[in-house]
TIVEXVEX-245209 format. One record per residue (C-alpha): z, x, y. Coordinates in nm, 4 decimals. Example, Ala and Ser with C-alpha at 12.3 -4.5 7.8 and 13.67 -1.06 7.14 Angstrom:
<pts>
       up     east    north
   0.7800   1.2300  -0.4500
   0.7140   1.3670  -0.1060
</pts>
This chain:
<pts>
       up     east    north
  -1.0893  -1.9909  -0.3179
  -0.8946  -2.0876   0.0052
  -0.5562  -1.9280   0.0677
  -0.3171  -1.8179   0.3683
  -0.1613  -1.4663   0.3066
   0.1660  -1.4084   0.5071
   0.4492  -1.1752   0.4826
   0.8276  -1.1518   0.4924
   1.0847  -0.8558   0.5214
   1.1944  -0.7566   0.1649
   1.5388  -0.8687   0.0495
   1.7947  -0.7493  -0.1967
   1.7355  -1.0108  -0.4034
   1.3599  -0.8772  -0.4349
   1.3807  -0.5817  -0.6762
   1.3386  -0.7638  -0.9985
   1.0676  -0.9030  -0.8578
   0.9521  -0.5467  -0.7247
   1.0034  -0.3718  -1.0725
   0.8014  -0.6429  -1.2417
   0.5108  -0.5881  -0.9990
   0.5420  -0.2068  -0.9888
   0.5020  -0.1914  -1.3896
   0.2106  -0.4429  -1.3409
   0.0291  -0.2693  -1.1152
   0.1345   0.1345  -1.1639
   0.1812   0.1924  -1.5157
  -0.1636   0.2284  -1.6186
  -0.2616   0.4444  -1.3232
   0.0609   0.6708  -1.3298
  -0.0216   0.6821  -1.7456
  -0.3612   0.8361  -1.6399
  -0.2087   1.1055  -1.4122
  -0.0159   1.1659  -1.7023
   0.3095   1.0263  -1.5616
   0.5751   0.8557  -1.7197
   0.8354   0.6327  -1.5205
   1.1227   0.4838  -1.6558
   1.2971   0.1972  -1.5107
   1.5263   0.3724  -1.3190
   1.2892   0.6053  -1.1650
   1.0520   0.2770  -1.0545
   1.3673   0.1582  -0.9418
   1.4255   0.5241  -0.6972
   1.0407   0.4744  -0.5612
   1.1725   0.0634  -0.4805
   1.4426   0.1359  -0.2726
   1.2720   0.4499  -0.1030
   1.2257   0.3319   0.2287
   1.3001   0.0241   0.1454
   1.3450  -0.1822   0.4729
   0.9898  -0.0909   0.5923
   0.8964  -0.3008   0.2777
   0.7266  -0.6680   0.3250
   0.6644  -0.9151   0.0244
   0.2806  -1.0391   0.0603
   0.3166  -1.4109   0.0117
  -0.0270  -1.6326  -0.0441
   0.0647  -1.9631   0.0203
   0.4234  -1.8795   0.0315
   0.4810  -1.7286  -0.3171
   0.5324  -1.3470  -0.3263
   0.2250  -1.1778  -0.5199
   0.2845  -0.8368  -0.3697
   0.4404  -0.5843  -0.1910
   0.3469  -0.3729   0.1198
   0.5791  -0.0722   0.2599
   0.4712   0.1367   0.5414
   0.6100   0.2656   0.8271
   0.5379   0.5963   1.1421
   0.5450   0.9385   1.0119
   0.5074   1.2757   1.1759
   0.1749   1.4357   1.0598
   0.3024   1.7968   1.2688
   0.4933   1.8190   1.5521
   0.1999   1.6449   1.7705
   0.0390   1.4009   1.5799
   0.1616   1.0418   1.3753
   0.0133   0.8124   1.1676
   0.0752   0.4554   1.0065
   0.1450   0.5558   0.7002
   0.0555   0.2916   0.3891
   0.3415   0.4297   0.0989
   0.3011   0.1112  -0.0946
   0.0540  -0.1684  -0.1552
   0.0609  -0.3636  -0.4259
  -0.0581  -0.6797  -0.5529
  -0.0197  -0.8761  -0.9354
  -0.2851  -0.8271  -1.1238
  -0.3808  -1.1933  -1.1562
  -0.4458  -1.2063  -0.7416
  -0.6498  -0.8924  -0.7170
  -1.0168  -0.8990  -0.6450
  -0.9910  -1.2047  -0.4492
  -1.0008  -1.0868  -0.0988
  -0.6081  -1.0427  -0.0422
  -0.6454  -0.6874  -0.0143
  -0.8445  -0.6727   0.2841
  -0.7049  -0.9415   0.4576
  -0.3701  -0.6870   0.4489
  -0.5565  -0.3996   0.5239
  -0.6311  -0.6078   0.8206
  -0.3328  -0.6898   0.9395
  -0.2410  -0.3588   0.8894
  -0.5072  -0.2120   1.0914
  -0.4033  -0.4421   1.3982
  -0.0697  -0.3048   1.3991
  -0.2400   0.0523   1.4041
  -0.4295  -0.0676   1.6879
  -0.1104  -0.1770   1.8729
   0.0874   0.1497   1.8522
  -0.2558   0.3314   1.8732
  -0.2334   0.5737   1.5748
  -0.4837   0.6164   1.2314
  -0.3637   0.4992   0.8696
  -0.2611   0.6911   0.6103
  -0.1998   0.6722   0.2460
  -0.2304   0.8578  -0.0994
  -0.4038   0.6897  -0.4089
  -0.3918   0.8265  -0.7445
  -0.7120   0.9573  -0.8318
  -0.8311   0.6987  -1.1071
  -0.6788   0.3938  -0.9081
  -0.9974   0.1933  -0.8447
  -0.8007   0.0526  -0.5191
  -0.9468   0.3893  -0.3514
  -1.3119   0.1325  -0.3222
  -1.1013  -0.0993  -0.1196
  -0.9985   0.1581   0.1166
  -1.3335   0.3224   0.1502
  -1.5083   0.0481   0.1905
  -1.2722  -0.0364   0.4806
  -1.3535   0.2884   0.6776
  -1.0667   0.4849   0.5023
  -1.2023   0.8976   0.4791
  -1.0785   1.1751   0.1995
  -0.9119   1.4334   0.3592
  -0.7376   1.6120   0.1360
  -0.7534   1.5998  -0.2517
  -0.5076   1.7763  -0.5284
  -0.4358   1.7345  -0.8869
  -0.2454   1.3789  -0.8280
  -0.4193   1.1633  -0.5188
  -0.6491   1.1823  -0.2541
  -0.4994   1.2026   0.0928
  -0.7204   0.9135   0.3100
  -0.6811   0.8922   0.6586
  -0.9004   0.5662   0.8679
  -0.9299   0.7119   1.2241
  -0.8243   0.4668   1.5228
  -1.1898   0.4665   1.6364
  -1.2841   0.2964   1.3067
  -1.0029   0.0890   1.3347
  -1.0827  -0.0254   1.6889
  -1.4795  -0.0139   1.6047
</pts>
């Protein structure tokens, strides 16, 4: 199956369309880490950083969501850090996944700093990011901690 993935800035008039996909794709997982979110706290974890947030589009119609931004590691060291990515259900398994981690890995490339992110621990999205050079660092009751070195992005 043939399709272009692009990406626009998130709007306002995004968050229904942001708590639909959040319930699609969290629910399950957060129910196996034994959490339970109510609307209102879905709607917190939304606007949380909220204008580093970009709708993934394939062929122009939004099908998920992808918010990262720089953060501070320690005093000396940053990262690109992945907080959200997210895509319906219906358009998973189809390749869109690593055409964002892509993308995402040539921005990391052009402010020359690794990716980060947490995944729950039963989210089978932790394949994607192994299999795209994405190492455990850290693990605790919740998530793992994965970092993808800039010499693996830049291999």
């Amino acid at each position: 199956m043939k399709f272009t993935v692009g990406f626009r800035k998130v709007q306002n008039d995004d968050i229904d369309f942001l708590l639909s996909l959040r319930r699609k794709t969290m629910t399950q997982h957060l129910l196996m880490a034994n959490i339970r979110m109510t609307d209102e706290q879905h709607l917190e974890r939304i606007k949380e950083h909220f204008y580093d947030s970009h709708i993934i589009l394939v062929d122009r119609k939004p099908i998920g969501l992808l918010k990262m931004g720089v953060v501070a590691l320690d005093n000396t060291h940053k990262s690109l850090h992945i907080r959200q990515l997210q895509i319906m259900p219906k358009y998973q398994r189809k390749g869109i996944g690593s055409k964002v981690i892509s993308v995402v890995k040539k921005r990391a490339l052009q402010l020359r700093l690794p990716i980060t992110l947490n995944v729950l621990l039963k989210n089978p999205a932790r394949g994607l990011y192994l299999r795209h050079g994405f190492q455990v660092e850290k693990k605790n009751r919740l998530e793992f901690q994965l970092r993808c070195p800039l010499e693996v992005i830049a291999a």
